[in-house]
C-alpha positions as a Markdown table, in Angstrom:
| # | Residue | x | y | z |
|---|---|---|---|---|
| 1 | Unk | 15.7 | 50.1 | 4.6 |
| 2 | Unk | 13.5 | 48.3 | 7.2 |
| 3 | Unk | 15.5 | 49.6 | 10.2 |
| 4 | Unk | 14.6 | 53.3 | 9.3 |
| 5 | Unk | 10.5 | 52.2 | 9.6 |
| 6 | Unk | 8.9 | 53.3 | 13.1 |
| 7 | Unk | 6.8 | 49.8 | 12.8 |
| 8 | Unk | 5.8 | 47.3 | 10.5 |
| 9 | Unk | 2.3 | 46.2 | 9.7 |
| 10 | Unk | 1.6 | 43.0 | 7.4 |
| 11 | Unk | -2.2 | 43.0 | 6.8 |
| 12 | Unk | -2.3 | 39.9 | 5.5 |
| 13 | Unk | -5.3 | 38.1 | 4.6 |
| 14 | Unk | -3.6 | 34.4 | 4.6 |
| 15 | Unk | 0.1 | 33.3 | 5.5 |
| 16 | Unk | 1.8 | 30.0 | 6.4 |
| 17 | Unk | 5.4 | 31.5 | 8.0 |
| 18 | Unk | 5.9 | 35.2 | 7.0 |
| 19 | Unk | 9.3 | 35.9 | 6.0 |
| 20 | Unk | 9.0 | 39.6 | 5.8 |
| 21 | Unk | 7.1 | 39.5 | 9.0 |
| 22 | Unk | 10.5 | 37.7 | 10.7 |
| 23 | Unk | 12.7 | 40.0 | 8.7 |
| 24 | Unk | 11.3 | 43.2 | 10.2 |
| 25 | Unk | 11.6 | 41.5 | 13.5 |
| 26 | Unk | 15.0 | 40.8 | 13.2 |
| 27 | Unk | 15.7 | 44.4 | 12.4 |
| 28 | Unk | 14.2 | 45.0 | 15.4 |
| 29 | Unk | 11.1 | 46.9 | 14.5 |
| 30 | Unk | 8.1 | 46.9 | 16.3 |
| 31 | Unk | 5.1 | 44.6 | 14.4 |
| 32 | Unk | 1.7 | 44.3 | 13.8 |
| 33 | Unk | 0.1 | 41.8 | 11.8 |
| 34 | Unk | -3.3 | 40.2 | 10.8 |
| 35 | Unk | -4.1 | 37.4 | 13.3 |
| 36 | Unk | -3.9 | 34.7 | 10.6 |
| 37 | Unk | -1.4 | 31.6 | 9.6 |
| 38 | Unk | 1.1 | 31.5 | 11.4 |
| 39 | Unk | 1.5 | 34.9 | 12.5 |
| 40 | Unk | -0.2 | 33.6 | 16.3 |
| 41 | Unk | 2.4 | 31.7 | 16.5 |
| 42 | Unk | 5.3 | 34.1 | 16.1 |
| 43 | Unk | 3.6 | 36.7 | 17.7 |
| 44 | Unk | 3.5 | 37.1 | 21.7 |
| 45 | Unk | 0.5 | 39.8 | 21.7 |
| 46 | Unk | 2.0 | 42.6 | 23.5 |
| 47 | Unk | 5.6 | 41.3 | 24.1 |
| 48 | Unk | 7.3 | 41.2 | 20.8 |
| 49 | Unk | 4.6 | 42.5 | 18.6 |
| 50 | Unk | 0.2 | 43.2 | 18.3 |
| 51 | Unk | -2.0 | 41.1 | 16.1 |
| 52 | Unk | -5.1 | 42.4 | 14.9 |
| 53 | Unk | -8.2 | 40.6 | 13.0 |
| 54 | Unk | -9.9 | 42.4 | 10.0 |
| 55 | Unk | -13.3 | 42.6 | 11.6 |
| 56 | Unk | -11.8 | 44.9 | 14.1 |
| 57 | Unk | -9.8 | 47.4 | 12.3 |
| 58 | Unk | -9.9 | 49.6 | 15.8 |
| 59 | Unk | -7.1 | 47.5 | 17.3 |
| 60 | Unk | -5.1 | 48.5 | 14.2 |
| 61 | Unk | -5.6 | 51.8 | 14.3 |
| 62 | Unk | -4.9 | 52.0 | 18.1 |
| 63 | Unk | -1.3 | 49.5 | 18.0 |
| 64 | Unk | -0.3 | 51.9 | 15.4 |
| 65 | Unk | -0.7 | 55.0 | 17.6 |
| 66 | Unk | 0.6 | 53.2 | 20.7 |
| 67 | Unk | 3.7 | 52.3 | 18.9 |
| 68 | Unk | 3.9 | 56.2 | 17.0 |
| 69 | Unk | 3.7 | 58.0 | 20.4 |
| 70 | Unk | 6.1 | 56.2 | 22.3 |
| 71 | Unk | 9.7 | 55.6 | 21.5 |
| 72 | Unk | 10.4 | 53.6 | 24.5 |
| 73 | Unk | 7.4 | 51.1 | 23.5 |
| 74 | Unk | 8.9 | 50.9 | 20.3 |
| 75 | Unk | 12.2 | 49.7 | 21.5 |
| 76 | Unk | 10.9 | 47.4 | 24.0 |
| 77 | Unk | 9.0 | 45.9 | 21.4 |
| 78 | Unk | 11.3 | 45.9 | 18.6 |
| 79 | Unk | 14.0 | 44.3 | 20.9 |
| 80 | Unk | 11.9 | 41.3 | 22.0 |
| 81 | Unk | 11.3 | 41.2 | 18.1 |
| 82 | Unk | 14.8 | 40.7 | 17.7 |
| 83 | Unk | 15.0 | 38.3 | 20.3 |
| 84 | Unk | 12.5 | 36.2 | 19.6 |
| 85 | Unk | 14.2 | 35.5 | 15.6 |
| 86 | Unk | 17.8 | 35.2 | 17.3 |
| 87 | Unk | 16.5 | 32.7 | 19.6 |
| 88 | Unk | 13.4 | 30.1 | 17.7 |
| 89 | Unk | 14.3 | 31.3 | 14.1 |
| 90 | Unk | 18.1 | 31.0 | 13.7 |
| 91 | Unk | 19.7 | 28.9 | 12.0 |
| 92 | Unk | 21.7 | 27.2 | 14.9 |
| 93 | Unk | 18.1 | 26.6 | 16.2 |
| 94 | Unk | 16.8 | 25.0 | 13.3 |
| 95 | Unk | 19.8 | 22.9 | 13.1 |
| 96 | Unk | 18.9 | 21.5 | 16.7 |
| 97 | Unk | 15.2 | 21.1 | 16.2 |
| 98 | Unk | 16.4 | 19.1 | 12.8 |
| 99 | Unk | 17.9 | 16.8 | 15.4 |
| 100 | Unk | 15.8 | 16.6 | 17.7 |
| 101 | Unk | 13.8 | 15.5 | 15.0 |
| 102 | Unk | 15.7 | 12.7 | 13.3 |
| 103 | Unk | 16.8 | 11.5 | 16.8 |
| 104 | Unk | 13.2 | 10.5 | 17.7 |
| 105 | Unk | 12.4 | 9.0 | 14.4 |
């Protein structure tokens, strides 16, 4: 179902590691989330999704539009979405960070 959505918004008011946030991703829709937890840290503003705060509902309002009038900023987004979960959320790179990990302990 995700991959028929235009974009994603999570308006979250909290969140450690949002799953559904990484799911949409991965589907390759475009995002925009509440610039809390650790959505900063998924989130390249601009590249691979927007991040908004709830004091400035503006930005919101405009990312949405941006993203609803143009289908090639969509997929451009969407696809460094994609990306970005293939590359630092997969479980091959987990597996290696693990390592990394124990190898310094």
């Amino acid at each position: 179902m995700i991959p028929a959505f235009d974009m994603f918004v999570l308006p979250s008011l909290s969140e450690e590691t949002s799953m559904t946030l990484l799911e949409a991703m991965s589907c390759g829709v475009p995002v925009i989330a509440s610039e809390v937890g650790g959505n900063p840290s998924i989130i390249q503003e601009g590249k691979n999704g927007y991040l908004f705060r709830f004091e400035k509902p503006e930005v919101l309002r405009d990312r949405a539009a941006e993203l609803l009038n143009s289908e090639t900023l969509r997929r451009r987004i969407g696809e460094e979405g994609r990306r970005t979960v293939s590359e630092k959320f997969s479980f091959d790179y987990m597996l290696e960070e693990y390592m990394v990990l124990y190898r310094s302990v």
